[in-house]
N, C-alpha and C positions, 0 to 999 in steps of 0.2 A: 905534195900530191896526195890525193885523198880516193878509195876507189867505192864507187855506189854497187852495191850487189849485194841480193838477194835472191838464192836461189830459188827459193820457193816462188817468188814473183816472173822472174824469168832468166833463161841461159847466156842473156846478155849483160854486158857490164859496162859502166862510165869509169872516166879516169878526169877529176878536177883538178887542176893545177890553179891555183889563185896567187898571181906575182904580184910585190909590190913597184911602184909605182912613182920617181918623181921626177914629174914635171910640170913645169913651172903653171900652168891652167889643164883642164879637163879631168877625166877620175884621178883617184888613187891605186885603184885598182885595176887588174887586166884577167880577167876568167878565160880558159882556155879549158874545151873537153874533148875527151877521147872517145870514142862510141866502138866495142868492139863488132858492132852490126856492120857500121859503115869502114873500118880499119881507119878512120883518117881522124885528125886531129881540126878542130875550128875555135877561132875566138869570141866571144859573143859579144854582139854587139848592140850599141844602142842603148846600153843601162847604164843608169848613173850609180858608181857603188864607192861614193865618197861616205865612210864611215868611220866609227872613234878609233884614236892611235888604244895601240893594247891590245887588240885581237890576237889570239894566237890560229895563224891559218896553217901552221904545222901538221895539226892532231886535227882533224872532220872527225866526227860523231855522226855514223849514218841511220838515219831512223826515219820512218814515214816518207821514203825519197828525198830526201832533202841531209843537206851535210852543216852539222851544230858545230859553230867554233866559238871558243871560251875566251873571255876578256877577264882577265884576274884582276884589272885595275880601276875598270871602275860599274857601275851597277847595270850594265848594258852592254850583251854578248850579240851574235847574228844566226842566222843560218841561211843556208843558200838553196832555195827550192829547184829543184830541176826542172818539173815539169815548164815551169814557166821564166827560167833561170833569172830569178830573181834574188836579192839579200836582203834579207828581212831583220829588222831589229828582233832581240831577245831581249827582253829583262829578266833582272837577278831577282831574287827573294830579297827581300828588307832585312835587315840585322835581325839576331833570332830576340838581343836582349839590347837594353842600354848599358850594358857592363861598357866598360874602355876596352877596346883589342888592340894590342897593338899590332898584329899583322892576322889579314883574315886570306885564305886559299882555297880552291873550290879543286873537286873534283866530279870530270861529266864522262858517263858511259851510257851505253844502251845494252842491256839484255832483257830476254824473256819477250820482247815486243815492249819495254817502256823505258825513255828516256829518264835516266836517274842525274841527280845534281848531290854534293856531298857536298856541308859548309860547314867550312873549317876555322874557328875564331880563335884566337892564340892571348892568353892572359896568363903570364904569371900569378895576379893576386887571386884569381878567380877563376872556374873552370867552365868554362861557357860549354857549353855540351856543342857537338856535330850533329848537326843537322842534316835529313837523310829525304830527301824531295823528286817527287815524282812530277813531270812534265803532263797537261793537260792534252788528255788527243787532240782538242780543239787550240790549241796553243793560249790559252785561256789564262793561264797561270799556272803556278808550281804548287803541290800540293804537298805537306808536311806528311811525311808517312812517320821516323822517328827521330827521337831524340837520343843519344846516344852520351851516355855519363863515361869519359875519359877513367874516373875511378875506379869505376865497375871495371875496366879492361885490366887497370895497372893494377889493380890486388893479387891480378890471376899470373901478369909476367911483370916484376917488378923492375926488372934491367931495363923497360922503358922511362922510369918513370926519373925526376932528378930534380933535385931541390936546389933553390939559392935565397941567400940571404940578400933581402929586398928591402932597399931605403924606402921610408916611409914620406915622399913628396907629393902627394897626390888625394893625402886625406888629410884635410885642415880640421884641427883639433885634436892631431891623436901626441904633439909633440913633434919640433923640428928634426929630430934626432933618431924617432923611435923606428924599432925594424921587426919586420915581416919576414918568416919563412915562407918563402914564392916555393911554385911545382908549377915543370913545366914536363911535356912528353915528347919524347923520338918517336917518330913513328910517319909513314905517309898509309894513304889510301889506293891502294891500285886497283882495285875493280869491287863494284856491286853486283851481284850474280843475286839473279831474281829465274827462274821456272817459269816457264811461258805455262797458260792457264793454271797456277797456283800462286793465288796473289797473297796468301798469307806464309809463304815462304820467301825469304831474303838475307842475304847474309854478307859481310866484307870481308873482304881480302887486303890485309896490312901489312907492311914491311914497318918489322918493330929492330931492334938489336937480337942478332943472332937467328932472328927467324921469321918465315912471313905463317904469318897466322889466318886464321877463317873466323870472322864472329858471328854469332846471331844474334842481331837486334830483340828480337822478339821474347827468348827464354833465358840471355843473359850465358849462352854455352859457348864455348870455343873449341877448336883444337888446332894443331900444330900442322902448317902443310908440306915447311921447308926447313931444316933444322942444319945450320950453316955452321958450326960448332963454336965452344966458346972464346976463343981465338979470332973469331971474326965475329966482330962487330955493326956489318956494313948496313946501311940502311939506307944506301943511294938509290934507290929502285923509283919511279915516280911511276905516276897511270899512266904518263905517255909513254912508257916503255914496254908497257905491254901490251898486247895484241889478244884476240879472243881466237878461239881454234873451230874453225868449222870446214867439214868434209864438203869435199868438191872434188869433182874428176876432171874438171877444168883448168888449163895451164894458166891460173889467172896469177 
């Protein structure tokens, strides 16, 4: 379940439940909202919302009335307009480079008023930078705002960072035999906090080992938000565990 509110737009609020679905002909889907104007619960009907296996309907991303759900597996995520309750395909951004990844991870939030996209490309041989994307008001495309050098972070807290020794299968003519020290990094992404009218401010929010940190893209600063001591190591935190904090006098 997902919930639509914005207090600044109005004192009321939607409650999205999107179940899956199988039988054997008709959707995949079954959309169900809650309206706290009217207290009752209704299923919508009449839309056809057969779309790719992968969606995660867990986590809605609410932003411009409409609730974003993230497909990690393949380049084509949805969102689901309210006004017109409709599911709208979303596309991904193309690979930032042609390096090989072998596992790529996205993270989606909204603050400040803009939907943000985080791409996360994973290579040992190589460090593909994360990519830091801003969502078109027009739903137009995803716009690169930064590039983000994994080195730059790991200089500053080194307990991310970890080395392995990499057989060399995969560059013909360097020798059958020969090896590569790989680097790879612990760390996830849990929120982009952007400043609603300052658009040259923006920063992440990281769970590394031992602590979750704040970066700024922009001057290359960081500092320390949560310091879990060095005994603890834990880095299980993901973006869908966390929630954004905003005042309400509403039992929502």
């Amino acid at each position: 379940m997902d919930l639509a509110y914005d207090p600044r737009e109005s004192l009321h609020y939607k409650i999205i439940c999107i179940r899956h679905l199988t039988p054997p002909d008709g959707p995949d889907f079954e959309i169900e909202i809650f309206s706290s104007e009217s207290g009752f619960w209704r299923i919508c009907q009449g839309k056809n919302y057969n779309l790719p296996p992968g969606i995660q309907f867990q986590v809605g991303i609410y932003w411009k009335n409409s609730l974003h759900y993230l497909n990690p597996y393949s380049g084509v995520s949805c969102y689901f307009r309210i006004e017109d309750e409709t599911l709208r395909s979303l596309p991904m951004p193309p690979m930032q480079s042609e390096v090989y990844t072998e596992k790529r991870s996205w993270y989606m939030g909204q603050s400040g008023g803009h939907l943000h996209l985080v791409d996360i490309q994973k290579n040992i041989i190589r460090d593909p930078p994360i990519g830091i994307y801003e969502l078109m008001d027009d739903y137009s495309g995803w716009e690169l705002k930064f590039r983000v050098e994994l080195g730059l972070i790991g200089s500053k807290y080194p307990e991310m960072v970890h080395y392995i020794d990499v057989i060399q299968l995969v560059f013909p003519g360097e020798g059958d035999n020969s090896h590569r020290i790989g680097r790879y990094y612990t760390y996830t992404v849990l929120s982009v906090i952007q400043k609603e009218g300052e658009e040259d401010f923006m920063e992440i929010v990281m769970s590394i080992p031992h602590k979750i940190i704040c970066y700024n893209p922009r001057d290359n600063t960081s500092k320390v938000l949560v310091y879990f001591g060095d005994d603890n190591d834990r880095v299980g935190y993901e973006w869908n565990n966390v929630v954004q904090y905003t005042e309400t006098l509403l039992p929502v």
